[in-house]
PDBQT receptor file of N, H, CA, C and O in Angstrom, charges set to zero:
ATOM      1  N   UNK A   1       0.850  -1.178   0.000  1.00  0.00    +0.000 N 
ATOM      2  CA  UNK A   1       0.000   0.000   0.000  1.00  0.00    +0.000 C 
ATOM      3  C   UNK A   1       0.889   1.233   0.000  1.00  0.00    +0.000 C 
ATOM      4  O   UNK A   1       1.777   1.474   0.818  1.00  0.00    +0.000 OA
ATOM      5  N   UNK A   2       0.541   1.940  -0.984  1.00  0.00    +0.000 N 
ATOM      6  H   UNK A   2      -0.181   1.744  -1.648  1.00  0.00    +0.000 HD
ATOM      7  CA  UNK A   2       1.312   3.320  -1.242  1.00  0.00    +0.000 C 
ATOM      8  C   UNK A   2       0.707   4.430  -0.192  1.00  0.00    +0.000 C 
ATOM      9  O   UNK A   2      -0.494   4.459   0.079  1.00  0.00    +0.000 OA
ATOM     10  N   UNK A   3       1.703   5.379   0.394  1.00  0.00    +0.000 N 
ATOM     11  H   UNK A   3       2.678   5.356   0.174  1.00  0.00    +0.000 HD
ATOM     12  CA  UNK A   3       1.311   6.100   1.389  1.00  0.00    +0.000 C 
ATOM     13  C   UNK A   3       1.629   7.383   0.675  1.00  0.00    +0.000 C 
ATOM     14  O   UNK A   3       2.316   7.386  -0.346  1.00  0.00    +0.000 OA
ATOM     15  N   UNK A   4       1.006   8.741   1.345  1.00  0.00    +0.000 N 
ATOM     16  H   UNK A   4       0.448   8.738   2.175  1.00  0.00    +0.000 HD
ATOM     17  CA  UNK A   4       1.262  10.122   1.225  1.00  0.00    +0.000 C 
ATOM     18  C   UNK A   4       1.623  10.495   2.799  1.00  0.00    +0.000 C 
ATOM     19  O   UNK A   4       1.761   9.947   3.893  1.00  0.00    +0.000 OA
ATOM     20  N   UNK A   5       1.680  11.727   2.207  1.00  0.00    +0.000 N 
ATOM     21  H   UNK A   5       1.568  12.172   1.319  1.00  0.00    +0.000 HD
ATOM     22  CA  UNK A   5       2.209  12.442   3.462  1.00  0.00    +0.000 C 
ATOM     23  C   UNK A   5       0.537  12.426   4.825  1.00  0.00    +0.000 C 
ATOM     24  O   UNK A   5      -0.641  12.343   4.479  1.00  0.00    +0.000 OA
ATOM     25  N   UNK A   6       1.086  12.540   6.336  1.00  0.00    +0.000 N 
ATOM     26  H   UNK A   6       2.043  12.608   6.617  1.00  0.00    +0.000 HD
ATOM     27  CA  UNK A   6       0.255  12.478   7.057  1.00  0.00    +0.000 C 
ATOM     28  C   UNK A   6      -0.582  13.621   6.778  1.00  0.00    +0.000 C 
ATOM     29  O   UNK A   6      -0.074  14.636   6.303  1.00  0.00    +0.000 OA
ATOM     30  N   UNK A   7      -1.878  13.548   7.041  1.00  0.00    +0.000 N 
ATOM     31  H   UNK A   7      -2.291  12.723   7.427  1.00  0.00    +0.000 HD
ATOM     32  CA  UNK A   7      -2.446  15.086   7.206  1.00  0.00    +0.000 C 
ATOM     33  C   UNK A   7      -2.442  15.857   8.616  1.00  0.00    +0.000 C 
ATOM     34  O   UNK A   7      -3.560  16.052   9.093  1.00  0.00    +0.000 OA
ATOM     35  N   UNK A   8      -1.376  16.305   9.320  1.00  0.00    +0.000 N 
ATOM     36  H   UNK A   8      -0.468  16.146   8.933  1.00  0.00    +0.000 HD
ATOM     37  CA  UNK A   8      -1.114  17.018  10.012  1.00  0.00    +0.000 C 
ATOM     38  C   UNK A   8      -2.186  17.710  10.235  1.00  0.00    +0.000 C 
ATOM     39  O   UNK A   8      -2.703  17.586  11.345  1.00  0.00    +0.000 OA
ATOM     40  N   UNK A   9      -2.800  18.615   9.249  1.00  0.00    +0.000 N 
ATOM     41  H   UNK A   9      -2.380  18.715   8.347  1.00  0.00    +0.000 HD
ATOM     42  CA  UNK A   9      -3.745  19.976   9.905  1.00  0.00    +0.000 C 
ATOM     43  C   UNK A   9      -4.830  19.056   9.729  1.00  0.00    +0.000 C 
ATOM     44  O   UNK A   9      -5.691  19.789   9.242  1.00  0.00    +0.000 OA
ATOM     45  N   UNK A  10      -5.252  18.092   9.805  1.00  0.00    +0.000 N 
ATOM     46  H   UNK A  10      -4.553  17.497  10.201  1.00  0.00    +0.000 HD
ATOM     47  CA  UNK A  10      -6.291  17.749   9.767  1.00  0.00    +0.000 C 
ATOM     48  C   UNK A  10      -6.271  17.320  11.425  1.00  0.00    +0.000 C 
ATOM     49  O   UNK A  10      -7.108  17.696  12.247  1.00  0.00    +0.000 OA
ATOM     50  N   UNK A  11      -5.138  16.467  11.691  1.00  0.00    +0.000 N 
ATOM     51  H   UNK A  11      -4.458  16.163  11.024  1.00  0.00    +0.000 HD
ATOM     52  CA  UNK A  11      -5.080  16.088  13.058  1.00  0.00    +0.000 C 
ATOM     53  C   UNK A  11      -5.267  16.923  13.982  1.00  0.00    +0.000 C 
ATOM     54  O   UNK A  11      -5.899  16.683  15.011  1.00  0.00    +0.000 OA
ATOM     55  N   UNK A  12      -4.553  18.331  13.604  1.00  0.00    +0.000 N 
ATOM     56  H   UNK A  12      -4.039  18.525  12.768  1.00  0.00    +0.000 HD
ATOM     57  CA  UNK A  12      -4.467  19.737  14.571  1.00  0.00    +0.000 C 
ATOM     58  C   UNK A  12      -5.924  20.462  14.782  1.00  0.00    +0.000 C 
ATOM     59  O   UNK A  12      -6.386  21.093  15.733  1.00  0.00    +0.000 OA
ATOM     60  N   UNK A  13      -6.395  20.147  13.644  1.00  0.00    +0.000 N 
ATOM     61  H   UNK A  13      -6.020  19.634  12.872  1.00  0.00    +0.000 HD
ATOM     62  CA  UNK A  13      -8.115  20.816  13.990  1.00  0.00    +0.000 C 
ATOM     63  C   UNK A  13      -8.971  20.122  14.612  1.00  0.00    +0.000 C 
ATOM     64  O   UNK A  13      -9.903  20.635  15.232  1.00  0.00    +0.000 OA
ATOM     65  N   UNK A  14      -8.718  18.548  14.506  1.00  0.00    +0.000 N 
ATOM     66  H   UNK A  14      -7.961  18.132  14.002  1.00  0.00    +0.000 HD
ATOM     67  CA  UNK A  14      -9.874  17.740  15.546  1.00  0.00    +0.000 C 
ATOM     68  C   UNK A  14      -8.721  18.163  17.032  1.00  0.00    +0.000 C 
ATOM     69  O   UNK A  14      -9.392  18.191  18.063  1.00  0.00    +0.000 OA
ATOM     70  N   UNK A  15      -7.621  18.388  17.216  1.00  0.00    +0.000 N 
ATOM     71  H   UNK A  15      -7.076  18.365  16.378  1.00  0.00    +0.000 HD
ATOM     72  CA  UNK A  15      -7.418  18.366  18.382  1.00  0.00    +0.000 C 
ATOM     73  C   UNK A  15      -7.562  19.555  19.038  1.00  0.00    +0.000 C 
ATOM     74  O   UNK A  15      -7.713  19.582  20.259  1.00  0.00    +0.000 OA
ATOM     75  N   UNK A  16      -7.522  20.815  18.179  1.00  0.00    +0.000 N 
ATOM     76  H   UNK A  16      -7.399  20.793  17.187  1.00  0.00    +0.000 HD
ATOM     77  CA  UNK A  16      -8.112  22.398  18.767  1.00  0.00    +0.000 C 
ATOM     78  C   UNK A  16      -9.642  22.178  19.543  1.00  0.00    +0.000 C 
ATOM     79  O   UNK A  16      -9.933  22.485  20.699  1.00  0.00    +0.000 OA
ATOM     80  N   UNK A  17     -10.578  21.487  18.407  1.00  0.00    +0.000 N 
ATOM     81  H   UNK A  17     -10.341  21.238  17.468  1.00  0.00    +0.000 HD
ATOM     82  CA  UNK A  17     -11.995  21.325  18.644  1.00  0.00    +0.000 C 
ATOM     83  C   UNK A  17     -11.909  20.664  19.449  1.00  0.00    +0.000 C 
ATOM     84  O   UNK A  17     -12.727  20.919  20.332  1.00  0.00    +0.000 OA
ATOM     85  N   UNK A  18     -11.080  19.583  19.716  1.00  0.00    +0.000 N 
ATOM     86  H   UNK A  18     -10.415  19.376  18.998  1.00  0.00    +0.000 HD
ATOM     87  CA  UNK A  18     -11.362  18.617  21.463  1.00  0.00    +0.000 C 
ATOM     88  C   UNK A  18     -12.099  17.591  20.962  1.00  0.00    +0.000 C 
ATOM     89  O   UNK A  18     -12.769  16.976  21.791  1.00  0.00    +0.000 OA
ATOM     90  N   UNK A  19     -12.176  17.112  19.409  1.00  0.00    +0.000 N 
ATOM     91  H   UNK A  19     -11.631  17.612  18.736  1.00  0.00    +0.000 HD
ATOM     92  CA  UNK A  19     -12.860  16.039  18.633  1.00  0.00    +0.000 C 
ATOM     93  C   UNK A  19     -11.726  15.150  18.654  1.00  0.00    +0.000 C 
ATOM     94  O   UNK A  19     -10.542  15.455  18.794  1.00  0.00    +0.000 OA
ATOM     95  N   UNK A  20     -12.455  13.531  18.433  1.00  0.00    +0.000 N 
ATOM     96  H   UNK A  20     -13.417  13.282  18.319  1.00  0.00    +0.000 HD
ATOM     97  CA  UNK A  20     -12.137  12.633  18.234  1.00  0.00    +0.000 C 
ATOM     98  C   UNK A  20     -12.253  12.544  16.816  1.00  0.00    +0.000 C 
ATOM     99  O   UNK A  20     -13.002  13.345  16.256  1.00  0.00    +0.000 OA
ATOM    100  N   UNK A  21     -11.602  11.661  16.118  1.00  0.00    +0.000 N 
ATOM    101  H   UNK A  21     -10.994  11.011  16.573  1.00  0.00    +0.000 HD
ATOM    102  CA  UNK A  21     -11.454  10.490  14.811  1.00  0.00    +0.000 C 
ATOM    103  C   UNK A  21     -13.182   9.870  15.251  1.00  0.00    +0.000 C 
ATOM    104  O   UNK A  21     -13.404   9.225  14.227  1.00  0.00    +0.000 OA
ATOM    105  N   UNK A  22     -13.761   9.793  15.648  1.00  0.00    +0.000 N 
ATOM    106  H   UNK A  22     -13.581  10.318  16.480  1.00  0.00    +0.000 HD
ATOM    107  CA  UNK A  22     -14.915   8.486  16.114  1.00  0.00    +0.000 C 
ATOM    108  C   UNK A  22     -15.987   9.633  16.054  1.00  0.00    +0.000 C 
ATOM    109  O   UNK A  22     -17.026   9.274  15.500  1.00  0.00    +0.000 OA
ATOM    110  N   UNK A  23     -15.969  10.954  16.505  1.00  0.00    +0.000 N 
ATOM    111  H   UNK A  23     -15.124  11.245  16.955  1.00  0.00    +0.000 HD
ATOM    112  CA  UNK A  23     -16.379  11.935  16.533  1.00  0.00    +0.000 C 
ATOM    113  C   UNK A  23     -16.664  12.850  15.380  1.00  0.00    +0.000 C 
ATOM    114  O   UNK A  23     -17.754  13.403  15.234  1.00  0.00    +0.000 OA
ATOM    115  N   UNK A  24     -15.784  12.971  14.677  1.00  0.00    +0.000 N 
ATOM    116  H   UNK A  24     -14.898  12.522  14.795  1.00  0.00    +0.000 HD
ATOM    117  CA  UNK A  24     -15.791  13.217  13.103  1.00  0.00    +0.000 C 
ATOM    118  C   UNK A  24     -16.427  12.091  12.171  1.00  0.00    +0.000 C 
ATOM    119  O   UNK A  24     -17.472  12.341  11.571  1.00  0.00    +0.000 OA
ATOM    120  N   UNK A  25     -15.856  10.960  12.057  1.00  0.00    +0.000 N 
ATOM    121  H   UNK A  25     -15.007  10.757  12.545  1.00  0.00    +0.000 HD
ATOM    122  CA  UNK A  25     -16.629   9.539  11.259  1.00  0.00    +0.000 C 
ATOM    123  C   UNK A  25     -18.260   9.981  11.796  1.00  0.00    +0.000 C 
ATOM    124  O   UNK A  25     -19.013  10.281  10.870  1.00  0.00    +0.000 OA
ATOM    125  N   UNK A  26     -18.787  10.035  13.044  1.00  0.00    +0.000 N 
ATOM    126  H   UNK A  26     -18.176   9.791  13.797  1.00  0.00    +0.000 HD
ATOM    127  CA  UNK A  26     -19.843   9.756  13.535  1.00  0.00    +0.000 C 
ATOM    128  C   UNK A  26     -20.924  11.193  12.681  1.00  0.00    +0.000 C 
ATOM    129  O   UNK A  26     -21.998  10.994  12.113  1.00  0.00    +0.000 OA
ATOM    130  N   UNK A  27     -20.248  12.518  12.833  1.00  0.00    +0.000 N 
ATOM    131  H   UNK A  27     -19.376  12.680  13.294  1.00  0.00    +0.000 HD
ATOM    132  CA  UNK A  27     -20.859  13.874  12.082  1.00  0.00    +0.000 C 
ATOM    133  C   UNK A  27     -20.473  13.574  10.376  1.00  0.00    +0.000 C 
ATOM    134  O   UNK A  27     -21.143  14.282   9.625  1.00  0.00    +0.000 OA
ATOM    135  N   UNK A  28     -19.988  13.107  10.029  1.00  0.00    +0.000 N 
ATOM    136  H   UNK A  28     -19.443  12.532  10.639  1.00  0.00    +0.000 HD
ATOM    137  CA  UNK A  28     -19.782  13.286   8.728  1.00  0.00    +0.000 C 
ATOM    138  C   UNK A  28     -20.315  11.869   8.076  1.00  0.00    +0.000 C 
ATOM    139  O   UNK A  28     -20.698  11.959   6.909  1.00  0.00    +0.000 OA
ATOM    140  N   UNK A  29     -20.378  10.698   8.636  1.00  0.00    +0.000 N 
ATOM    141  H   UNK A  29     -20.067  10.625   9.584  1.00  0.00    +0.000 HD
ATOM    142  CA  UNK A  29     -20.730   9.500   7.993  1.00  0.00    +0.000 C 
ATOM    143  C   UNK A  29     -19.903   9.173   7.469  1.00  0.00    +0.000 C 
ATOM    144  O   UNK A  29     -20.047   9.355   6.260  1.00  0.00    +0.000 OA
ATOM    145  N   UNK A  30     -18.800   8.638   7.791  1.00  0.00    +0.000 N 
ATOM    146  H   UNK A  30     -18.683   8.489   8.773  1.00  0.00    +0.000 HD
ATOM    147  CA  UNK A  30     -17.505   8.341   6.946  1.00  0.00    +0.000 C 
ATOM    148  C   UNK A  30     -16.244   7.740   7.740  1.00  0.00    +0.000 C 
ATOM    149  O   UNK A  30     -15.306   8.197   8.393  1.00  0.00    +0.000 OA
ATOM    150  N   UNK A  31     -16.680   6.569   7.372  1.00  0.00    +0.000 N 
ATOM    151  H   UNK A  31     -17.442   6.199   6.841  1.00  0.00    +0.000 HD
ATOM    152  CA  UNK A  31     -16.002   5.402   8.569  1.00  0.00    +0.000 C 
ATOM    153  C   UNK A  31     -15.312   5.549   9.131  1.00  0.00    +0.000 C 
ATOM    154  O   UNK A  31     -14.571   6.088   8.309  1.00  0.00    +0.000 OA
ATOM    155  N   UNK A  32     -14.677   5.548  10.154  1.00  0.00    +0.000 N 
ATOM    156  H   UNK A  32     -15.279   5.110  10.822  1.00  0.00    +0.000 HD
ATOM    157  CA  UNK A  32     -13.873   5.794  11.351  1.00  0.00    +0.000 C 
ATOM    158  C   UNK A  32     -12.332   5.312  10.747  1.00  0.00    +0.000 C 
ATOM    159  O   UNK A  32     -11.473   6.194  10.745  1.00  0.00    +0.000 OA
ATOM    160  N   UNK A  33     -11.917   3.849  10.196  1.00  0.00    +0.000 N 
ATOM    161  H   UNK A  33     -12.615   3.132  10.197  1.00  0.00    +0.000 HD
ATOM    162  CA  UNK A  33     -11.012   3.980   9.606  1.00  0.00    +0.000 C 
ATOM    163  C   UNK A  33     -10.698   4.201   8.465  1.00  0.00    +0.000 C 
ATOM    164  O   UNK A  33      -9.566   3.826   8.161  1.00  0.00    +0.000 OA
ATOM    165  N   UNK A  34     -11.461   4.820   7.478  1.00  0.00    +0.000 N 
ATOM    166  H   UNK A  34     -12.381   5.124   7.725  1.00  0.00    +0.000 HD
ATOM    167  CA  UNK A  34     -11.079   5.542   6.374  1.00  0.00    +0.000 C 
ATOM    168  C   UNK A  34     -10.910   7.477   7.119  1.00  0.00    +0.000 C 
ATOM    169  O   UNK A  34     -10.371   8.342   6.428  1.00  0.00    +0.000 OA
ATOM    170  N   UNK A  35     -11.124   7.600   7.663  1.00  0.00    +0.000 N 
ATOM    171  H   UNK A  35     -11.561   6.898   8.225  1.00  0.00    +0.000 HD
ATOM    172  CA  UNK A  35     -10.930   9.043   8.439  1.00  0.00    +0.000 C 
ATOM    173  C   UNK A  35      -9.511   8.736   9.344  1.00  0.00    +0.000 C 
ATOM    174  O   UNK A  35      -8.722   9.673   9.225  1.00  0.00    +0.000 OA
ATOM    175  N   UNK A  36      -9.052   7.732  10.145  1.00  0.00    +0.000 N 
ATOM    176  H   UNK A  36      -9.693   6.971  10.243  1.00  0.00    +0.000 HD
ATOM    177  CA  UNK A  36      -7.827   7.563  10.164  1.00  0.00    +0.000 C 
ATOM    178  C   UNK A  36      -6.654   7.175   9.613  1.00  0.00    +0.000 C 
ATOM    179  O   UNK A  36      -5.520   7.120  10.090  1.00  0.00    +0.000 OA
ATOM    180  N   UNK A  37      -7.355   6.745   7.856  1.00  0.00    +0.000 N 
ATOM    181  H   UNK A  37      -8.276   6.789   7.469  1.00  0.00    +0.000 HD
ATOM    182  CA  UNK A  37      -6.031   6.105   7.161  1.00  0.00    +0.000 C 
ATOM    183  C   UNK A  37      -6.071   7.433   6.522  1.00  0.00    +0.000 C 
ATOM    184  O   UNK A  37      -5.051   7.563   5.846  1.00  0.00    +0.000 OA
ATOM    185  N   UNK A  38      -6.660   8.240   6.472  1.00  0.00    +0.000 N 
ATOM    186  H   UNK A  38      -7.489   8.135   7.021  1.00  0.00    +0.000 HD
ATOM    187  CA  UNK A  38      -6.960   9.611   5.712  1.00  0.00    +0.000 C 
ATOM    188  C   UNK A  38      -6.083  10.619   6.352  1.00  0.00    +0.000 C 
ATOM    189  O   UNK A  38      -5.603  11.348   5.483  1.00  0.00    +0.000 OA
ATOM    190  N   UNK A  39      -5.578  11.028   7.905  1.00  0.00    +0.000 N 
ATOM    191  H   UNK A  39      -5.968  10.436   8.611  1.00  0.00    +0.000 HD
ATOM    192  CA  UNK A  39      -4.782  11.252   8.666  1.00  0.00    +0.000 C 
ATOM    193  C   UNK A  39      -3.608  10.640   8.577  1.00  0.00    +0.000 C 
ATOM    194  O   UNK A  39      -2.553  11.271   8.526  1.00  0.00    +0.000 OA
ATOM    195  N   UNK A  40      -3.664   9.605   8.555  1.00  0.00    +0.000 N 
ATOM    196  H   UNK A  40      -4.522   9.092   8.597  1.00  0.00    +0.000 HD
ATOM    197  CA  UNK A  40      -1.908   8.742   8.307  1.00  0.00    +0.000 C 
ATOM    198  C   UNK A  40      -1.648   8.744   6.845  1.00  0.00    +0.000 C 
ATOM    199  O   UNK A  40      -0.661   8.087   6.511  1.00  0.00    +0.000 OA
ATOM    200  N   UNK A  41      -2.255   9.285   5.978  1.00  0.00    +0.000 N 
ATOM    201  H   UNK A  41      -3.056   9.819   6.249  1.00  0.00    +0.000 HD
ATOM    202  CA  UNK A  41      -1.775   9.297   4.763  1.00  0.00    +0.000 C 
ATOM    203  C   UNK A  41      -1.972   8.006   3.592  1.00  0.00    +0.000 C 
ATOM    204  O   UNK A  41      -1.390   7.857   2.517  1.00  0.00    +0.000 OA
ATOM    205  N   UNK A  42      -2.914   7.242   4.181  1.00  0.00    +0.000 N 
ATOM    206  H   UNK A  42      -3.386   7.364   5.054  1.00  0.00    +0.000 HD
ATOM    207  CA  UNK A  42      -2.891   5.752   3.661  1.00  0.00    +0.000 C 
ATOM    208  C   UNK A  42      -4.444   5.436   2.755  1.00  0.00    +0.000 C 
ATOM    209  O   UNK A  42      -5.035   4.415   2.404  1.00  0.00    +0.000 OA
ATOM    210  N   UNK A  43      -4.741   7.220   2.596  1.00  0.00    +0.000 N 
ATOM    211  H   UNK A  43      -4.261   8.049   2.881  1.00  0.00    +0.000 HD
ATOM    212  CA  UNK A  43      -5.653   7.098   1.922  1.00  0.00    +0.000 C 
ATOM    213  C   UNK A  43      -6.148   8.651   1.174  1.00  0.00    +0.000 C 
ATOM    214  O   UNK A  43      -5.707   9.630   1.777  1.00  0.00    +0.000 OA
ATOM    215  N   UNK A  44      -6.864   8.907   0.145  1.00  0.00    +0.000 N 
ATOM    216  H   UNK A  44      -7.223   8.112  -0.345  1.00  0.00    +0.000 HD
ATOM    217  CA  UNK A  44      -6.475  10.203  -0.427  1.00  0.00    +0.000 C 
ATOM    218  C   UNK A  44      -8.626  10.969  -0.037  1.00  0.00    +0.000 C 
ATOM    219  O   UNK A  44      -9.552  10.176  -0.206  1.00  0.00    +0.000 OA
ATOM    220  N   UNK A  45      -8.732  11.499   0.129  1.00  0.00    +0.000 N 
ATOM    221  H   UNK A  45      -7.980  12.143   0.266  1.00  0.00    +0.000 HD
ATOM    222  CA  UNK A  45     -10.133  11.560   0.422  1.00  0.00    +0.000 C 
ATOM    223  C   UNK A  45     -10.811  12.144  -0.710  1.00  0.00    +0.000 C 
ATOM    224  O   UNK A  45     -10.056  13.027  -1.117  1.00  0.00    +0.000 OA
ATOM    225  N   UNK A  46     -11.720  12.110  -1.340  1.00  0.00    +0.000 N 
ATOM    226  H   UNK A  46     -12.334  11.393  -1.009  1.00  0.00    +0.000 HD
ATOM    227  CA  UNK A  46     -12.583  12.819  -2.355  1.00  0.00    +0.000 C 
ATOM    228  C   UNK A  46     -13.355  13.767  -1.886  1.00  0.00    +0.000 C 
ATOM    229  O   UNK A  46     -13.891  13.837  -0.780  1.00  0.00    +0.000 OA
ATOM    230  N   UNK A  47     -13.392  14.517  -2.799  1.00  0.00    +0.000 N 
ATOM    231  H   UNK A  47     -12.956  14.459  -3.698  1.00  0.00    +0.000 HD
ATOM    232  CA  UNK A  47     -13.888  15.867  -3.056  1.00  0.00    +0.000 C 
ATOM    233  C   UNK A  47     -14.768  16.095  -1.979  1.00  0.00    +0.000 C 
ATOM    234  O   UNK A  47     -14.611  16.882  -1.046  1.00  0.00    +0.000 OA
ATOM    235  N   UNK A  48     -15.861  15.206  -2.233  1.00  0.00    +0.000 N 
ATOM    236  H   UNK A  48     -15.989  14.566  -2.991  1.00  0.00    +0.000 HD
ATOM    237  CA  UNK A  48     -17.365  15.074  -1.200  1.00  0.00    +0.000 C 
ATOM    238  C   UNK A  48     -16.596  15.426   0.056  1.00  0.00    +0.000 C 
ATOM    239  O   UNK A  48     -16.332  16.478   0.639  1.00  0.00    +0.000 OA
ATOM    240  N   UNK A  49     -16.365  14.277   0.229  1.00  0.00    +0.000 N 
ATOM    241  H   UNK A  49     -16.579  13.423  -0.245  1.00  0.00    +0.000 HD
ATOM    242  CA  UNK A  49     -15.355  13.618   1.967  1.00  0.00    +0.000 C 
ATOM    243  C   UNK A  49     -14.599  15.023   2.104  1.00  0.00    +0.000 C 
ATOM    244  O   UNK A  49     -15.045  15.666   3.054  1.00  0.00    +0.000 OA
ATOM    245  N   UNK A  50     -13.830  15.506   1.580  1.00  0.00    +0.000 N 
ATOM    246  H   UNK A  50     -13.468  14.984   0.808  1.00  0.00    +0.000 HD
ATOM    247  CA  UNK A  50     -13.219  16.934   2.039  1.00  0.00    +0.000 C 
ATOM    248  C   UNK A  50     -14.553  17.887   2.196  1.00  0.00    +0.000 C 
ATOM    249  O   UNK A  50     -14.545  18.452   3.289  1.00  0.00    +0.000 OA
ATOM    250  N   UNK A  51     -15.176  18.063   1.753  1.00  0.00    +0.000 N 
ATOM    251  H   UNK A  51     -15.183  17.604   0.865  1.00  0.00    +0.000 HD
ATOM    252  CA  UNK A  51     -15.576  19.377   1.835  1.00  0.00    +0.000 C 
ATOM    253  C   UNK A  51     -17.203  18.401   3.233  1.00  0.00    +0.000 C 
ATOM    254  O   UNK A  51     -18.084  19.194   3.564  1.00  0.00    +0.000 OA
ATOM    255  N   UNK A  52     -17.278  17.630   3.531  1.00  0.00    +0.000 N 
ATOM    256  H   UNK A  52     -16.562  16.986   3.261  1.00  0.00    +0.000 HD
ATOM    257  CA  UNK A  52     -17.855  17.156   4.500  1.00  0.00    +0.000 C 
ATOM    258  C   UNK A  52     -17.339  17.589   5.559  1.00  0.00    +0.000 C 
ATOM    259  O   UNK A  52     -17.905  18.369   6.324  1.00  0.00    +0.000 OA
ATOM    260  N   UNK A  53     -15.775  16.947   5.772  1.00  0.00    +0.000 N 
ATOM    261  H   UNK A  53     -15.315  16.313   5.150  1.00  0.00    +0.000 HD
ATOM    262  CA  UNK A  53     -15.122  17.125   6.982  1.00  0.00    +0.000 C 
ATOM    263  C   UNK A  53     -14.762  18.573   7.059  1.00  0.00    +0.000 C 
ATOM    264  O   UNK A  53     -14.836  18.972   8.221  1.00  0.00    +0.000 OA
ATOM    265  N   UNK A  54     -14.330  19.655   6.053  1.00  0.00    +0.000 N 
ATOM    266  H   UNK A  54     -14.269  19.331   5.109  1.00  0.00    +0.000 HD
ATOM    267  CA  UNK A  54     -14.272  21.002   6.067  1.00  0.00    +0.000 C 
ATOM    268  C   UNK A  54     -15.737  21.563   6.555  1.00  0.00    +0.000 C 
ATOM    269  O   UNK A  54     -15.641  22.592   7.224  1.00  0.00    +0.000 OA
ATOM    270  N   UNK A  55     -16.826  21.173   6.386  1.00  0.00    +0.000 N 
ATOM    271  H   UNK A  55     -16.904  20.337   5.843  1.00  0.00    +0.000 HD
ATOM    272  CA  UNK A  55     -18.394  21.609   6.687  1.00  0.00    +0.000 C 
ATOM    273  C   UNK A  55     -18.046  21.698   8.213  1.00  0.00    +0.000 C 
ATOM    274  O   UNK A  55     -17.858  22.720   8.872  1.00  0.00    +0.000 OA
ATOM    275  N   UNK A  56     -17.998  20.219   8.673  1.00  0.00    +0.000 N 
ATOM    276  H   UNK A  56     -18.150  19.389   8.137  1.00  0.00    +0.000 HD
ATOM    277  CA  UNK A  56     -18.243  19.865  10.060  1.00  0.00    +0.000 C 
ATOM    278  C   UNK A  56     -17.207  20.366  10.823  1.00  0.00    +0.000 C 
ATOM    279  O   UNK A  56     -17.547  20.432  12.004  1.00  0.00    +0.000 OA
ATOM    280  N   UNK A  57     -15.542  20.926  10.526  1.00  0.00    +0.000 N 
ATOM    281  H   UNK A  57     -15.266  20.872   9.567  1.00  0.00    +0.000 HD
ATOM    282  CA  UNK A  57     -14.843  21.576  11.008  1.00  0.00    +0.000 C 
ATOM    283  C   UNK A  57     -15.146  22.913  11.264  1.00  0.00    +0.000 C 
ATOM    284  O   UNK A  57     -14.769  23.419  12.321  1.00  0.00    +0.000 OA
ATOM    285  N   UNK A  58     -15.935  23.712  10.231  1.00  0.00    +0.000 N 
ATOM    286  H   UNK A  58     -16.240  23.300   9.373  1.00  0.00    +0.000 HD
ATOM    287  CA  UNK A  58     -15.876  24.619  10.130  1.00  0.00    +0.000 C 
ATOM    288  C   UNK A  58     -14.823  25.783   9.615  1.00  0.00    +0.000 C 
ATOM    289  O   UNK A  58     -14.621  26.880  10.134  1.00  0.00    +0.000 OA
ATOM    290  N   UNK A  59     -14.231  25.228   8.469  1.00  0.00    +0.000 N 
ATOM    291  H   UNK A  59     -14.395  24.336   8.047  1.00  0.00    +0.000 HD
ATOM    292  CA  UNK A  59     -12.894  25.190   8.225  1.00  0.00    +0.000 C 
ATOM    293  C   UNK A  59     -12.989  25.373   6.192  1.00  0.00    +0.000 C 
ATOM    294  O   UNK A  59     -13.997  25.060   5.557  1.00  0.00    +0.000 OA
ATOM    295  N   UNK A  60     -11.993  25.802   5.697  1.00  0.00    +0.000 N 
ATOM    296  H   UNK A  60     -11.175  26.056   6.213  1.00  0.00    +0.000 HD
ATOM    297  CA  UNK A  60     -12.052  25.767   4.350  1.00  0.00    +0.000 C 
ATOM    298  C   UNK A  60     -11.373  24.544   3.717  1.00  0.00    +0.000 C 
ATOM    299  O   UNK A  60     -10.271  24.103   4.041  1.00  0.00    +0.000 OA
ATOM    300  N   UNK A  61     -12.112  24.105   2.856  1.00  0.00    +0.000 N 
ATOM    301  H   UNK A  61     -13.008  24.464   2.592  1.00  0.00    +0.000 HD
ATOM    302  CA  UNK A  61     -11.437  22.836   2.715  1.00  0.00    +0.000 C 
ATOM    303  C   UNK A  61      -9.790  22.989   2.214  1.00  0.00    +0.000 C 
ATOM    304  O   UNK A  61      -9.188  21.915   2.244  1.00  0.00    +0.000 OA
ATOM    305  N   UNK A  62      -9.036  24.098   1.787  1.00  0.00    +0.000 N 
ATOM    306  H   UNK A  62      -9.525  24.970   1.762  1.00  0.00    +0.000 HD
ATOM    307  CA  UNK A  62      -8.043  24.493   1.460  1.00  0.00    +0.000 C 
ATOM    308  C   UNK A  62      -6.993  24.360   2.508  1.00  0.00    +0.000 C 
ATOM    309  O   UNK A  62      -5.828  23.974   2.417  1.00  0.00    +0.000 OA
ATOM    310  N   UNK A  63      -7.983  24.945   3.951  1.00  0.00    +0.000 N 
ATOM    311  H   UNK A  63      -8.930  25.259   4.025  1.00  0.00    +0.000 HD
ATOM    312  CA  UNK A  63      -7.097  25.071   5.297  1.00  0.00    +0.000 C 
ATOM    313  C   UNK A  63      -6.459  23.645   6.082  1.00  0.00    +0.000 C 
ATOM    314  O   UNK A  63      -5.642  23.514   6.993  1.00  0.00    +0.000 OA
ATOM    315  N   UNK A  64      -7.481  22.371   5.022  1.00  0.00    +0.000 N 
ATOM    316  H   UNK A  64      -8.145  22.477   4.281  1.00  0.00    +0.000 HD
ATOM    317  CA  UNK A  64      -7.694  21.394   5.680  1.00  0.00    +0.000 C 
ATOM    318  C   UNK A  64      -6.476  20.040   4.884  1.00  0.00    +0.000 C 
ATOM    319  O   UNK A  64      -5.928  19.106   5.469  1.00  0.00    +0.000 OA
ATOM    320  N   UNK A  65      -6.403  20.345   3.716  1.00  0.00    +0.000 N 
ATOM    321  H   UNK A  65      -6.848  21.104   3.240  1.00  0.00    +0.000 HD
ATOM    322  CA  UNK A  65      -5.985  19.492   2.646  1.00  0.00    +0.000 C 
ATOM    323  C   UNK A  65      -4.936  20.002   1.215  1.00  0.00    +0.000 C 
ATOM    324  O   UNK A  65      -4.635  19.182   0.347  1.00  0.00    +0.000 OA
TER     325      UNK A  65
């Protein structure tokens, strides 16, 4: 399995908000480990899926990815 880089600011904004990985999957509908292989880089997220998790952050999806 081919990897990318971690998503850092993705990690940094559930941890500002005081959100979990389980917490995000659970608001956005979007499995818990595809939202952590998505953080470790072991997965690339689509368009939808970004601008979901940018919704529920409150965040631009630019700021995020």
């Amino acid at each position: 399995m081919s990897r990318t880089l971690p998503n850092i600011r993705l990690k940094v904004a559930l941890m500002k908000k005081g959100l979990t990985q389980r917490n995000l999957a659970f608001e956005t509908q979007i499995d818990e480990t595809r939202i952590s292989k998505i953080i470790r880089g072991y997965e690339v997220p689509t368009w939808d899926m970004k601008k979901e998790i940018a919704k529920f952050l409150e965040m631009e999806v630019e700021g995020l990815f």
